[in-house]
C-alpha positions as CSV (number, residue, x, y, z in Angstrom):
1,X,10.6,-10.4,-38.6
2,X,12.9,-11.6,-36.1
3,X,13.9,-8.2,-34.4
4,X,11.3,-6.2,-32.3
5,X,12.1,-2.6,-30.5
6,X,9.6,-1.9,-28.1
7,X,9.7,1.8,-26.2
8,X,9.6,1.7,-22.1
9,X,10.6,4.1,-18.7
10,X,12.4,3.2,-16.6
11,X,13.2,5.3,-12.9
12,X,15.9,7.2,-11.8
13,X,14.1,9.3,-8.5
14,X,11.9,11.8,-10.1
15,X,13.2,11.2,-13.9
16,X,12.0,8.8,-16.3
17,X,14.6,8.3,-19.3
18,X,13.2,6.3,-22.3
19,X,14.7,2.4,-22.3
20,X,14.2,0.3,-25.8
21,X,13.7,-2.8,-25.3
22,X,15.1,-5.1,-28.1
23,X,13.9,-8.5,-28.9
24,X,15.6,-11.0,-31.0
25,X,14.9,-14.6,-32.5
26,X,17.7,-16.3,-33.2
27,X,18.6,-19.4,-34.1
28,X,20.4,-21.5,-31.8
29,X,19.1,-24.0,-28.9
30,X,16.0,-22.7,-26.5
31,X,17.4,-20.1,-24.2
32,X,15.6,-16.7,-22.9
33,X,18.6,-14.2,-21.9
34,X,17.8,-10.0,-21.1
35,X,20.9,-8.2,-21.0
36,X,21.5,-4.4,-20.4
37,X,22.0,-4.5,-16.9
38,X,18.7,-5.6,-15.2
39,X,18.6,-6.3,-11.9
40,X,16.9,-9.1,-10.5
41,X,13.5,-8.6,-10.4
42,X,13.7,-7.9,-14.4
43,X,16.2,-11.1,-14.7
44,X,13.0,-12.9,-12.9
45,X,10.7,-11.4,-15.4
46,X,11.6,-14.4,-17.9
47,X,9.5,-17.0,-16.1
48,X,6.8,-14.2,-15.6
49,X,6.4,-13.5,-19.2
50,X,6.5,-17.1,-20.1
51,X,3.9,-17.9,-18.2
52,X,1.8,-15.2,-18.8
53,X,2.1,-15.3,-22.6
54,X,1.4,-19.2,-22.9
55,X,-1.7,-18.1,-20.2
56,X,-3.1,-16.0,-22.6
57,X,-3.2,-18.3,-25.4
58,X,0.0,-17.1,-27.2
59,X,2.8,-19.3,-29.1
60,X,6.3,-18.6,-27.1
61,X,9.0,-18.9,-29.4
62,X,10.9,-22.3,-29.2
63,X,13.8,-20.3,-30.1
64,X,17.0,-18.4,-29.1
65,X,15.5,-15.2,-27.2
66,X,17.8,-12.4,-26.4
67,X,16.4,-9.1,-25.1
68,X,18.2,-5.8,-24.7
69,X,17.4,-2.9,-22.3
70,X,19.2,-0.3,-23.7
71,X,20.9,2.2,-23.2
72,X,22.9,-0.5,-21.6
73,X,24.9,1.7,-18.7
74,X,21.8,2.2,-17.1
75,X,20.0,0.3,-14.6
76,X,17.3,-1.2,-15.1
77,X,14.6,-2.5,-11.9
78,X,11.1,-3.0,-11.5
79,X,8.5,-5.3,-12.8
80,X,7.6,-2.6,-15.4
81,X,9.4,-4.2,-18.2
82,X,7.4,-7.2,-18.1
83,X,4.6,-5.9,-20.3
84,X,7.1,-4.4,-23.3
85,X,9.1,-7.7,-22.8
86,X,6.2,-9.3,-23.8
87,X,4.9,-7.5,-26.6
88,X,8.4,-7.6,-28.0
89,X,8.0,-11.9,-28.1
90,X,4.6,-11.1,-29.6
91,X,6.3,-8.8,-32.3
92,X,9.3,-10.4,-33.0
93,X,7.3,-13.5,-33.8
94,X,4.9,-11.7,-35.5
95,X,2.1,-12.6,-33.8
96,X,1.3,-9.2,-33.5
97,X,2.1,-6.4,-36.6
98,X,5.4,-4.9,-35.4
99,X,4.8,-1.5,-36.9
100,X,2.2,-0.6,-34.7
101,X,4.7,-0.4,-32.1
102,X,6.3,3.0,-33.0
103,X,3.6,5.0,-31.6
104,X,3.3,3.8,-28.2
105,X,5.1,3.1,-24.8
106,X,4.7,-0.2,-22.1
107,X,5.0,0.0,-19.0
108,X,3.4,-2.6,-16.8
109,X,4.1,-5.7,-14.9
110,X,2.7,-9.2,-15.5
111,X,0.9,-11.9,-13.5
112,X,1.1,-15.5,-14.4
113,X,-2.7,-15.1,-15.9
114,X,-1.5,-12.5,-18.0
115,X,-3.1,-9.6,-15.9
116,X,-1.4,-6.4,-15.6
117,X,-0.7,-5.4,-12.6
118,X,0.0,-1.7,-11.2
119,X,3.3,0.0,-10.8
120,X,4.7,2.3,-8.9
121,X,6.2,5.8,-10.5
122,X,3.1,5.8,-13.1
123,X,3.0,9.6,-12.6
124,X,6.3,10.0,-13.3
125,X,6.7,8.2,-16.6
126,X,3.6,10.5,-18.1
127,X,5.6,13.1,-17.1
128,X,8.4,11.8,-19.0
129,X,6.0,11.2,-22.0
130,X,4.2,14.5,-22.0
131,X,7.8,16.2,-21.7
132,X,10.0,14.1,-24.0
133,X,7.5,12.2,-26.2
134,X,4.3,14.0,-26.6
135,X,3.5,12.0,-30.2
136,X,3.8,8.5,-28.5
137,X,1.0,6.9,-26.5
138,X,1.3,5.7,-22.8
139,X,-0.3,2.3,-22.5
140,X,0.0,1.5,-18.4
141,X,-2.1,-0.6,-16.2
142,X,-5.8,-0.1,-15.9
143,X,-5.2,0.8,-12.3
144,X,-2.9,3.4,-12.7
145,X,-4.9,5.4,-14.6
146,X,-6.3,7.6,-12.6
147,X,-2.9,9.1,-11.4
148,X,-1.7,9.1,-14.8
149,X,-4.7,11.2,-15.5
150,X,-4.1,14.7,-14.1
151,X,-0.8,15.3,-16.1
152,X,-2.0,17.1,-18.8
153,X,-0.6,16.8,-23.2
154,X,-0.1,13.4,-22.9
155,X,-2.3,10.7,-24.7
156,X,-3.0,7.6,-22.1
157,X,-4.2,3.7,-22.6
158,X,-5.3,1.8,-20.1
159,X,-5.3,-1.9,-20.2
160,X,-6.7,-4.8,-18.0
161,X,-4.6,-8.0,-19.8
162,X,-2.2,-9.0,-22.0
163,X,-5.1,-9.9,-24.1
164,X,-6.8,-6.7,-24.7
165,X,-2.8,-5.2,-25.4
166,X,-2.5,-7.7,-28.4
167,X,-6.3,-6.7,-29.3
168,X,-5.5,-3.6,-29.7
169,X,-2.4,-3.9,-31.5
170,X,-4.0,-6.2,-34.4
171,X,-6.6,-3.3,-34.2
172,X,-9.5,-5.7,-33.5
173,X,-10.5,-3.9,-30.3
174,X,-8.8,-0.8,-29.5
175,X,-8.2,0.6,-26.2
176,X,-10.1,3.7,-24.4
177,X,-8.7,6.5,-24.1
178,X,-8.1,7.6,-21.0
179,X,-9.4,12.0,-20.7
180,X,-7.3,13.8,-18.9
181,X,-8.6,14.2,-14.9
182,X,-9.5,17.5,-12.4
183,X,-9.3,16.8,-9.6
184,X,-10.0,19.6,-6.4
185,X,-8.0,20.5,-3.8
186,X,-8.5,18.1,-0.6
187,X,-9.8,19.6,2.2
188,X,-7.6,21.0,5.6
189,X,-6.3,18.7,7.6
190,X,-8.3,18.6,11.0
191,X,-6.1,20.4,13.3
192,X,-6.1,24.2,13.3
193,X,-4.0,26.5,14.7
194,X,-6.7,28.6,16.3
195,X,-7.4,25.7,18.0
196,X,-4.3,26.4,20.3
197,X,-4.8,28.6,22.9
198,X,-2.0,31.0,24.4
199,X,1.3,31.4,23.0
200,X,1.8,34.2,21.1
201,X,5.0,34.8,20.3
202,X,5.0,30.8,19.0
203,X,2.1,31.1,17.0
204,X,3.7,34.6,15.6
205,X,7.1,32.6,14.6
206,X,4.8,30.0,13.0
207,X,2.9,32.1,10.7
208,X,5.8,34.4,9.7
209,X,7.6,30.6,8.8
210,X,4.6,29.7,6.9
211,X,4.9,32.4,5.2
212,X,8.6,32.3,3.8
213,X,9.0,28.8,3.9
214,X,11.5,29.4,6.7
215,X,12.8,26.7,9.0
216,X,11.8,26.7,12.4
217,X,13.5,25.5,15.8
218,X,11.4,25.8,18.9
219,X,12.9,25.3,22.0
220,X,11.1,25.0,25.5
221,X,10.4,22.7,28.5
222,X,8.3,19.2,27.6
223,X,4.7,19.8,27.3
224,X,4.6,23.5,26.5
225,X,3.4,22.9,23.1
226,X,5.9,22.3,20.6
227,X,4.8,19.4,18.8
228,X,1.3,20.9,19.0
229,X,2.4,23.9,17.2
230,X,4.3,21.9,14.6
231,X,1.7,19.3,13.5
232,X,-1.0,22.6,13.0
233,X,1.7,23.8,10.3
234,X,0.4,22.3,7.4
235,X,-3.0,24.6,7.3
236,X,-1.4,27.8,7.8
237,X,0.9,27.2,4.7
238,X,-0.2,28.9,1.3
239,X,-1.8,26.5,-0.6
240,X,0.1,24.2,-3.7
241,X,-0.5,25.2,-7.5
242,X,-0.7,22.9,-9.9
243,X,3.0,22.7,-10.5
244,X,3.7,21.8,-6.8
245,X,0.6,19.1,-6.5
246,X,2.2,17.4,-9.9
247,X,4.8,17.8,-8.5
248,X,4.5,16.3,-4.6
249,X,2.1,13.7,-6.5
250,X,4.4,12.4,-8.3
251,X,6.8,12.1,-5.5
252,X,4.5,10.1,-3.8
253,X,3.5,7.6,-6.6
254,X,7.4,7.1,-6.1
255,X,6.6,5.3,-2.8
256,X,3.1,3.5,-3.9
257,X,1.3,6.2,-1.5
258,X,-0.5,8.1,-4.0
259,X,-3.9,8.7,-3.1
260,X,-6.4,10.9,-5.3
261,X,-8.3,12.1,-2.4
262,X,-5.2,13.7,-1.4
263,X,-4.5,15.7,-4.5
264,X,-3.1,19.5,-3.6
265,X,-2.6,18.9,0.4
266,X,0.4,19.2,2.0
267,X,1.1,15.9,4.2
268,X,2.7,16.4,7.2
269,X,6.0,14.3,8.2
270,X,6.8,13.3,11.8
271,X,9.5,10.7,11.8
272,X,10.2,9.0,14.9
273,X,13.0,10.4,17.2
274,X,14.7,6.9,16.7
275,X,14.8,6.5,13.0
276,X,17.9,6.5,11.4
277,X,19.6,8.4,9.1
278,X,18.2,6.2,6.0
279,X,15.0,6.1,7.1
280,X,14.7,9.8,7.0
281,X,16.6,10.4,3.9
282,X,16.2,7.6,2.0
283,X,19.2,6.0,-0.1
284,X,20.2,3.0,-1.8
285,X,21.8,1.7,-5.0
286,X,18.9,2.8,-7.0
287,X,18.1,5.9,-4.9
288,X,14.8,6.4,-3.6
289,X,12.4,7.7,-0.5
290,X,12.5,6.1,2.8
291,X,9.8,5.3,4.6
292,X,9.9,8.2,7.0
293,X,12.0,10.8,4.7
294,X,12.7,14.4,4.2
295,X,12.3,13.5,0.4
296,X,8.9,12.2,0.8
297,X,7.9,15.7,2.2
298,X,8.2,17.2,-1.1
299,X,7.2,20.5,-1.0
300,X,5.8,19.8,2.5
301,X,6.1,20.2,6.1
302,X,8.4,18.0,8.5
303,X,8.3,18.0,12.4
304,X,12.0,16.7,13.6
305,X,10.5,16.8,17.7
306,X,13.0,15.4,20.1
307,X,16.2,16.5,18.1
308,X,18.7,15.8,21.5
309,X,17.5,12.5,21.0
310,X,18.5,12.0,18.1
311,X,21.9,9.9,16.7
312,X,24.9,12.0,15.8
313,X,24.4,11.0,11.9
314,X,20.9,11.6,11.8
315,X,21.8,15.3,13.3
316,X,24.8,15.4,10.8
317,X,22.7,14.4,7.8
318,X,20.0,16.8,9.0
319,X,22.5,19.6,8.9
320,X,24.0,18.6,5.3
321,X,20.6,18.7,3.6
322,X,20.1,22.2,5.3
323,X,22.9,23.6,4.0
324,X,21.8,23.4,0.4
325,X,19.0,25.6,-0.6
326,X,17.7,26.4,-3.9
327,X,18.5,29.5,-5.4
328,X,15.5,31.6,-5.9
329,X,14.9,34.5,-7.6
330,X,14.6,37.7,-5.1
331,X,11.4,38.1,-4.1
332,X,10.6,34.5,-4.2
333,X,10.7,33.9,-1.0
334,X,8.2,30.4,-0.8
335,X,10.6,28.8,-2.8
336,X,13.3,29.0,-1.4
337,X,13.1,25.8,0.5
338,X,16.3,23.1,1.2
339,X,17.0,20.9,-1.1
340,X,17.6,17.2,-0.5
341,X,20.5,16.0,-2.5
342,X,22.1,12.4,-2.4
343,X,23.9,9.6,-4.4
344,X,23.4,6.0,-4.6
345,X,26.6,3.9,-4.1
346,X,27.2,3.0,-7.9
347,X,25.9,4.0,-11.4
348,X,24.0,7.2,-10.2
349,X,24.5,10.5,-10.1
350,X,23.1,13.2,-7.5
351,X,19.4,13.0,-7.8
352,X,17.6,16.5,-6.2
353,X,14.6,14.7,-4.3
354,X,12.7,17.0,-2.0
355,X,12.1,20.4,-0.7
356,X,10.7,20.4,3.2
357,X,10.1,22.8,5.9
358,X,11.7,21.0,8.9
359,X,10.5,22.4,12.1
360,X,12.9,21.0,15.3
361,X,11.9,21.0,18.8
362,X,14.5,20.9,21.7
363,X,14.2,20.4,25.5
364,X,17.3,22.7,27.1
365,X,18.8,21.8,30.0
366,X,17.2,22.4,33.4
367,X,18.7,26.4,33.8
368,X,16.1,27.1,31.3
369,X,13.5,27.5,33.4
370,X,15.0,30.4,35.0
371,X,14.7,31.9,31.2
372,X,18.2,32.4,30.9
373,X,18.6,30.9,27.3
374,X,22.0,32.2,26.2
375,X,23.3,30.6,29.5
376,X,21.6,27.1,28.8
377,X,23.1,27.1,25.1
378,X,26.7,28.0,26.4
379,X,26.7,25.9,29.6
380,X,23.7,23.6,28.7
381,X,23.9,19.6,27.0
382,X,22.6,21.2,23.8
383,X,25.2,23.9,22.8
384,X,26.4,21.8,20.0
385,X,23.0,21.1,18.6
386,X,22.1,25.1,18.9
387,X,25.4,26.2,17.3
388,X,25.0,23.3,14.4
389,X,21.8,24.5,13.8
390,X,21.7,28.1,14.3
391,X,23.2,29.2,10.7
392,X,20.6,27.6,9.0
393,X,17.5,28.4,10.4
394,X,15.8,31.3,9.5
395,X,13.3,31.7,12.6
396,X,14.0,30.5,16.2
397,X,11.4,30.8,19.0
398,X,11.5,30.2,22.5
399,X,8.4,28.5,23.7
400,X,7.7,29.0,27.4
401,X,5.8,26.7,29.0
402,X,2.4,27.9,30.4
């Protein structure tokens, strides 16, 4: 059989919409071509697969090899396709039986042994699965499986090689199947609020923010405690159901951070004062998190210290993702938390990426030590940040310095 369909993911932020790949053997002179707009490291994945597949002891088609991603209008990165790009050879030349492909889903990326190696967004795609396909299988690198594990009503495979994938297909030596994981909360994060001694009315504003997933702006002299305040936010805030840890997790296996020790805590997020606006946010053709983002605090806690210091567009983009909230059902007040919204710049729509609790710290100017705040945000350096940021905070506390 000359024709092979093969089911994949691919990512799009936080979604995983099904691909097919399509593999044909035509006749013609020796060419390998993947259409359906890959970028390059899938256009690269040609030498990977070829390598891999002769590696492993296979036969690679001498032959006219086109392979479709479709649906074609939708981009298509990653070394995940390697794997289902593979099997698709296998099938097409029916080295393996083709009709034990309707069943399951690849996702993986190749080494030139013929290894599979992990990939990032693993969380995601099962998901995808659980969600969208729940009678197909997930086969995924051996290494992922553990992350891939804690989403429940999805059935997971877990292989090492190219090898054992082809084993398993002709039904000589099936896969394990991986059992669904628990995993328990991780414990608090060291610092503790009753750790901090003093401040009252700070601590007061802290806990009543923690509370209703408010966003906080503390405002006070340099070394009166702001950014010791913010950094002991995380273990006052209620702790994450399951919903939010899936959630947040797979956020982070977005980024390659996802750790299982850190299953149901809320990291904490303090970018520098001199990271730019895409750091923060995050971005790109393909969007995803930054390094330093408000998406990557998911469900989390960001300190935004130093906010004077800050560029105009950092300030500017701060304000635009504080403007657009999620609407919550009344009486819901914890979720009501800002939602981070952008586009890439072509082929993608708005993708909703992360809910954070920013807390901003500002130094006023030097009348502020006299206490007379309304003076220092009318006369002061910082009226502009105070009035762009006064409508969209729900708590603001004055911290006085000891």
């Amino acid at each position: 059989m000359p024709l092979a369909v093969v089911h994949s993911r691919a990512l799009v932020g936080l979604d995983a919409p099904a691909v097919s790949v399509e593999v044909h053997i035509g006749v013609g002179l020796p060419a390998f071509h993947i259409v359906g707009l890959p970028e390059a490291e899938v256009r690269e994945s040609r030498d990977r697969v070829r390598a891999a597949l002769l590696h492993a002891g296979f036969d690679f088609p001498n032959r006219r090899l086109t392979v479709n991603l479709a649906p074609a209008d939708l981009p298509k990165a990653s070394g995940r396709f390697d794997l289902p790009i593979a099997v698709g050879i296998l099938a097409a030349s029916e080295q393996v039986p083709a009709n034990a492909l309707d069943d399951l889903e690849f996702v993986g990326e190749l080494s030139l042994t013929g290894a599979i190696r992990p990939i990032r967004g693993a969380l995601a795609m099962a998901l995808a699965v659980a969600r969208e396909a729940h009678e197909r299988s997930l086969l995924l690198p051996a290494a992922n499986g553990d992350e891939a594990a804690l989403v429940d009503g999805v059935r997971l495979l877990a292989a090492e090689d190219l090898v054992g994938v082809a084993a398993h297909l002709s039904g000589s030596s099936p896969l394990v199947r991986i059992e669904p994981g628990v995993l328990h909360a991780a414990c608090a994060a060291s610092d503790d609020l009753a750790d901090v001694k003093g401040q009252p009315f700070a601590k007061r504003a802290l806990e009543v923010a923690a509370a209703g997933a408010h966003n906080l702006l503390m405002i006070g002299p340099p070394g009166s405690g702001k950014s010791l305040l913010a950094h002991r936010m995380p273990t006052i805030q209620p702790p994450m159901d399951t919903a939010e840890a899936l959630e947040s997790a797979a956020l982070a296996s977005l980024h390659g951070a996802f750790r299982t020790e850190h299953w149901g805590r809320r990291p904490f997020r303090a970018p520098h004062h001199g990271a730019s606006a895409a750091a923060i946010v995050g971005g790109g053709s393909n969007p995803r998190p930054g390094g330093q983002t408000l998406s990557y605090a998911h469900t989390r806690c960001m300190a935004n210290q130093r906010l004077s210091k800050r560029a105009n567009k950092v300030r500017a983009t701060l304000s635009s993702k504080l403007c657009t909230t999620f609407e919550a059902p009344r009486g819901a007040g914890r979720e009501r938390r800002p939602l981070l919204v952008f586009a890439g710049r072509r082929r993608t729509e708005q993708n909703p990426f992360g809910k954070f609790l920013a807390i901003s710290g500002l130094c006023p100017s030097a009348c502020a030590a006299t206490g007379l705040l309304a003076k220092t945000m009318q006369n002061g350096s910082n009226a502009g940040l105070y009035a762009l940021f006064a409508g969209r905070l729900s708590v603001a506390s004055v911290v006085e310095a000891v």
